[in-house]
C-alpha positions in Angstrom: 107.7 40.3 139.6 109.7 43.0 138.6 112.4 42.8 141.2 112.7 39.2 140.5 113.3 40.2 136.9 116.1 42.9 137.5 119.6 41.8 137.3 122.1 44.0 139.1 124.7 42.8 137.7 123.9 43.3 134.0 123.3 46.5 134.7 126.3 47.3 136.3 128.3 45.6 133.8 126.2 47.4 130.8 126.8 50.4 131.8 130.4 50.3 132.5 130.8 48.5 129.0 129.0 51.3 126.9 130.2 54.4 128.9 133.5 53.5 128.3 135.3 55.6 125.8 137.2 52.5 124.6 134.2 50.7 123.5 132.9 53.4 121.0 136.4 53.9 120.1 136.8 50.6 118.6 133.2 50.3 117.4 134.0 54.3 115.2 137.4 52.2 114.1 135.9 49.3 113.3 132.7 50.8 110.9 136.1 53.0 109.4 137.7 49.9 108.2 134.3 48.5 106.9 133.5 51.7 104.8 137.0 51.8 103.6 136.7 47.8 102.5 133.1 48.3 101.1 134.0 51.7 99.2 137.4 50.4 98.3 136.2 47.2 96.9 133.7 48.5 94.4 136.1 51.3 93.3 138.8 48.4 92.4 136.4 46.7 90.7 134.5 48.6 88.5 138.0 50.3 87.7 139.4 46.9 86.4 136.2 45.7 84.9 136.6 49.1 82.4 132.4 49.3 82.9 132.0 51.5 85.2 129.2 49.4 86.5 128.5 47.2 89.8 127.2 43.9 88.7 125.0 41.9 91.2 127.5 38.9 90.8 129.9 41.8 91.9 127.6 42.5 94.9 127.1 39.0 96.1 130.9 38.5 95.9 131.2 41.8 98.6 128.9 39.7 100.5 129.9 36.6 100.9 133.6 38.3 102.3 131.7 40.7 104.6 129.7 37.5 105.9 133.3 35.9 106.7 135.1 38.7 108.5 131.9 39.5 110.5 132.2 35.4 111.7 136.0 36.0 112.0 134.7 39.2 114.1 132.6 37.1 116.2 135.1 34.0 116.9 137.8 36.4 117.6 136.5 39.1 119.9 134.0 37.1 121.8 136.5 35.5 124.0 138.2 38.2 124.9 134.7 39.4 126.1 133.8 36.6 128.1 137.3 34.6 128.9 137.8 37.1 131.6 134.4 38.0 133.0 134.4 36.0 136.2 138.1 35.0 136.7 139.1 39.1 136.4 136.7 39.4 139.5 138.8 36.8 141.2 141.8 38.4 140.4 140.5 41.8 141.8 139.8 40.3 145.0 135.7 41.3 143.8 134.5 37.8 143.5 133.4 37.0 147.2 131.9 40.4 147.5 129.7 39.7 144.3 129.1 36.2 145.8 127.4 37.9 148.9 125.2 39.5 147.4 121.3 38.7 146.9 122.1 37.7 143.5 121.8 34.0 142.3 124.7 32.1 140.5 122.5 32.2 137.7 121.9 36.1 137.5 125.7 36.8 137.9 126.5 34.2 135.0 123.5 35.7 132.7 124.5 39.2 133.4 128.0 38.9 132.5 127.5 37.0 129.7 124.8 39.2 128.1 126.9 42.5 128.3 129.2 41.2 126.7 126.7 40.0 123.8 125.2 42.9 123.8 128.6 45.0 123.3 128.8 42.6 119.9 125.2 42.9 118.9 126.0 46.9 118.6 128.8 46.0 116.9 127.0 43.8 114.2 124.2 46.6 114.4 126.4 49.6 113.7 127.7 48.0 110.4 124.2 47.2 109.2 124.1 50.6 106.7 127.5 49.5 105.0 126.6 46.0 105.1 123.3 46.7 103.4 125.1 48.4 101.0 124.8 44.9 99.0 121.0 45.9 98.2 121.7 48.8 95.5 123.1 46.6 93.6 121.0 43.6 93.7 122.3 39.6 94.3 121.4 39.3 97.9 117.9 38.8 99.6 116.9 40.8 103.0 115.9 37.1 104.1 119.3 35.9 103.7 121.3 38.5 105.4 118.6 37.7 108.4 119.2 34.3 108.5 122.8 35.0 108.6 122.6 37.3 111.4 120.1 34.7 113.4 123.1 32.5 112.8 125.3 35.4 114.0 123.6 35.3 117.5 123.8 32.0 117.9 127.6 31.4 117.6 128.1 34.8 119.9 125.9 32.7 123.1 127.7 29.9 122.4 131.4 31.4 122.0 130.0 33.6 125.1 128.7 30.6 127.0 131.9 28.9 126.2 134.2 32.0 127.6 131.7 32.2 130.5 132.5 28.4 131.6 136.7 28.4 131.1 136.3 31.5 132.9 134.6 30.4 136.1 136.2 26.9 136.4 140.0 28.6 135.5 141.2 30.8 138.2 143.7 32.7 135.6 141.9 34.9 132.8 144.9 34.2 130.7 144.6 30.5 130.6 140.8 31.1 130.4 141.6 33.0 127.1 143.9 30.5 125.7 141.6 27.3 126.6 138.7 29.8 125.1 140.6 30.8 121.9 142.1 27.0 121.3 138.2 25.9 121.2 137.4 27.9 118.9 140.9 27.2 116.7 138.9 23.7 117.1 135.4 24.3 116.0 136.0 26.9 113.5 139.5 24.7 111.6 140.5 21.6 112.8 136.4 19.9 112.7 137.2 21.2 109.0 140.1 19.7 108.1 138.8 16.1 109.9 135.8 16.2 107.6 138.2 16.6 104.8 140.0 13.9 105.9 137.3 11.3 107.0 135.4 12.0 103.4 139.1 11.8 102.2 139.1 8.2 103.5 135.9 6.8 102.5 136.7 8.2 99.1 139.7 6.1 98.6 138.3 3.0 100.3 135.7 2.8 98.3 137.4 2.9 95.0 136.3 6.0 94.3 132.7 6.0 95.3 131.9 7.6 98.4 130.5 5.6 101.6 128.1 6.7 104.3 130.1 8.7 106.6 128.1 10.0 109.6 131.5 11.6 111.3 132.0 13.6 108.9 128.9 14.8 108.8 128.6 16.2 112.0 131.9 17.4 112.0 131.2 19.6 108.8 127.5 20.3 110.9 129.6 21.9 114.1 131.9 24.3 112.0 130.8 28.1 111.3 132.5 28.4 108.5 131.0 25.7 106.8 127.6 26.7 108.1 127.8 30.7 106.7 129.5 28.5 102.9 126.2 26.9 103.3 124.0 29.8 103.7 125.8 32.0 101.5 125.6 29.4 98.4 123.3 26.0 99.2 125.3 23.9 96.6 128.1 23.7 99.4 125.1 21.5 101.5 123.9 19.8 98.0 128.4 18.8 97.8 128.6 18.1 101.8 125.4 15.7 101.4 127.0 14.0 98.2 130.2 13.5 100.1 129.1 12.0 103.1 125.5 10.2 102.1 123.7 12.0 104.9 120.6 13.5 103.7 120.6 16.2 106.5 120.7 20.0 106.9 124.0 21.3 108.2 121.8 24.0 109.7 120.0 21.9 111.9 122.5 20.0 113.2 124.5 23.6 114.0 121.4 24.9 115.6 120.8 21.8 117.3 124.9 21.4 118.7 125.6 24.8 119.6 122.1 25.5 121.1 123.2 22.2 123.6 126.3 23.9 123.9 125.1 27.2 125.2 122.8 25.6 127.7 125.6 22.9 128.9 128.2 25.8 129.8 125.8 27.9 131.2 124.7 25.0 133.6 128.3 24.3 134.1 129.4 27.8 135.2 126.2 28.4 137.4 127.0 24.9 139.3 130.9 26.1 139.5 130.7 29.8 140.6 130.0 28.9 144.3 131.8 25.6 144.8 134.6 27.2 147.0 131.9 28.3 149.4 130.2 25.5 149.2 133.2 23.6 150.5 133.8 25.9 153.1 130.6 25.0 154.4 
């Protein structure tokens, strides 16, 4: 059972991740800037206030702009994690060796992809003490800033399952990067802006009053950022449910769309990483 269990190649890839110098260099650089943003913010506010005081409105402000750049951490780093994890072995000639081994398509894909998660659940880790900075001065709930980080997770399999798949079908890591990173341009901006403009729509065609609009819907239920608005401050879901007349959680349907999506590119990348060999066969 135990053998069955151990991956190799997650090993392999774990350890070469978090002995590298590089890693914990840009992890000490990246809880720097944090400090500096966390520290800096409450001095410039309590200096222009005049009250010398942190208010909790203050706080939950702090928060809601940590929450974003952690998401804008996790869109744009996760690609560069994952984009290349299969197609840099192809490039290195390492592929077909890796392919010979005992190991199953399914180990190799899991491996690489959860090294690279794991890299970016230290990450989120490491900045838990300044981002739970938020709790001396009141405004946020510990259940909250779970939720969010359940959330977190979620969007980092997908983005990683996403990476994992351009990666194995794309023989070039660069154009596995750009098809990764224009994706995610996708999910996290333009499903956005086509809510905007479908609600936009059935605003004006219906003389004002807005019709059901099911599209728009989902396409406000796919986007992260919309998903963290709604978490940080539930009147955006209360405004999202007025505008399109669907009386559903945007939480659910995210949960629902990007859980589909991390299983559907896993499957796909599993299925593609042998189909040379297969051929040759």
């Amino acid at each position: 059972m135990k053998q069955s269990l151990s991956n190799p190649v997650l090993v392999k890839e774990i350890k070469l991740r978090f002995r590298s110098l590089k890693s914990f260099t840009g992890i000490l650089f990246y809880l720097i800037a944090m400090a500096i943003f966390v520290f800096g913010f409450i001095m410039l506010t309590t200096s222009f206030t005049g009250t010398g005081y942190f208010r909790p409105e203050e706080s939950f402000f702090m928060f809601a702009m940590l929450t974003f750049i952690q998401l804008g951490l996790i869109l744009f780093i996760t690609p560069g994690l994952t984009a290349g994890a299969i197609s840099t072995e192809r490039e290195k000639q390492t592929l077909n060796i890796l392919l010979t081994t005992s190991q199953t398509s399914f180990q190799i894909i899991i491996g690489k992809l959860t090294s690279s998660i794991a890299f970016l659940l230290l990450l989120l880790v490491a900045g838990l003490p300044i981002y739970s900075m938020v709790f001396l001065f009141g405004g946020v709930s510990p259940g909250q800033l779970g939720v969010i980080f359940l959330f977190f997770f979620l969007t980092m399999l997908a983005v990683g399952g996403i990476g994992i798949m351009y990666s194995t079908i794309i023989r070039k890591t660069i154009v596995a990067m750009i098809a990764t990173y224009g994706t995610m341009i996708f999910l996290a901006g333009v499903t956005g802006f086509i809510y905007l403009v479908i609600t936009g729509i059935n605003t004006m065609g219906g003389a004002g009053v807005p019709t059901s609009s099911p599209i728009g819907h989902f396409f406000a239920s796919i986007n992260p950022v919309v998903l963290i608005l709604t978490l940080i401050t539930p009147q955006s879901d209360e405004f999202i449910t007025s505008t399109t007349l669907i009386d559903f959680p945007i939480w659910i349907g995210y949960t629902i769309f990007y859980v589909l999506i991390t299983i559907l590119t896993i499957f796909i990348a599993v299925k593609k990483l042998r189909v040379n060999m297969k051929r040759a066969k």
